[in-house]
C-alpha positions in Angstrom: 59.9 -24.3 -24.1 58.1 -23.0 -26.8 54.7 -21.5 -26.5 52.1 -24.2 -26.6 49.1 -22.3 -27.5 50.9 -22.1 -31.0 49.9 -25.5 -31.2 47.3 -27.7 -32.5 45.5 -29.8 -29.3 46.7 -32.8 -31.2 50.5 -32.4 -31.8 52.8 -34.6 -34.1 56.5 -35.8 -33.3 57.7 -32.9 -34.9 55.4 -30.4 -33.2 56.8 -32.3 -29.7 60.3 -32.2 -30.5 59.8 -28.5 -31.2 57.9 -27.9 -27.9 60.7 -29.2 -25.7 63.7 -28.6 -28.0 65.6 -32.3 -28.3 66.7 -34.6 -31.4 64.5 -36.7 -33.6 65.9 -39.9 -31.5 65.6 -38.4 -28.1 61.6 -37.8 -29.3 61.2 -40.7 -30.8 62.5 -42.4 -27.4 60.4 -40.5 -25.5 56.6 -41.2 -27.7 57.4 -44.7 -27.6 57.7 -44.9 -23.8 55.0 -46.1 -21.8 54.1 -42.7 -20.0 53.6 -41.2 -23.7 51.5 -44.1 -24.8 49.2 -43.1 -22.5 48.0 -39.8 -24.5 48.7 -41.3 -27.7 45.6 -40.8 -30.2 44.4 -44.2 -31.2 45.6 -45.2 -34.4 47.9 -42.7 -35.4 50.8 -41.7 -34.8 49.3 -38.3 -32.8 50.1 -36.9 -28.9 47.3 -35.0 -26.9 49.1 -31.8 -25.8 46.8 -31.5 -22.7 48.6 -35.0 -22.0 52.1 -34.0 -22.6 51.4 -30.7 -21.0 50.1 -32.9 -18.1 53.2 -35.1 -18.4 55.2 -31.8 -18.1 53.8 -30.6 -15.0 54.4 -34.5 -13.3 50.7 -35.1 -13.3 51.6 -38.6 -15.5 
């Protein structure tokens, strides 16, 4: 995994896919799933990366 305090706290579907190194249709998979949904940015198409970090450590 990638270093995450390279990122932006708000990351895009590319920044993800970077983060944890799979294809555009594994991470599109993934965002649309309900556990990503929940750190989803309203209205855009944004993640929280203290979510997916949080979703990386189990804590989601």
């Amino acid at each position: 995994m990638n270093k995450l305090n390279a990122y932006p706290e708000v990351l895009a579907v590319k920044d993800i896919k970077q983060i944890l190194r799979i294809g555009t249709h594994q991470t599109y998979s993934l965002v649309k799933s309900e556990e990503f949904k929940k750190f989803m940015v309203p209205c855009t198409n944004l993640y929280s990366k203290k979510g997916l970090i949080l979703w990386l450590q189990g804590k989601i």
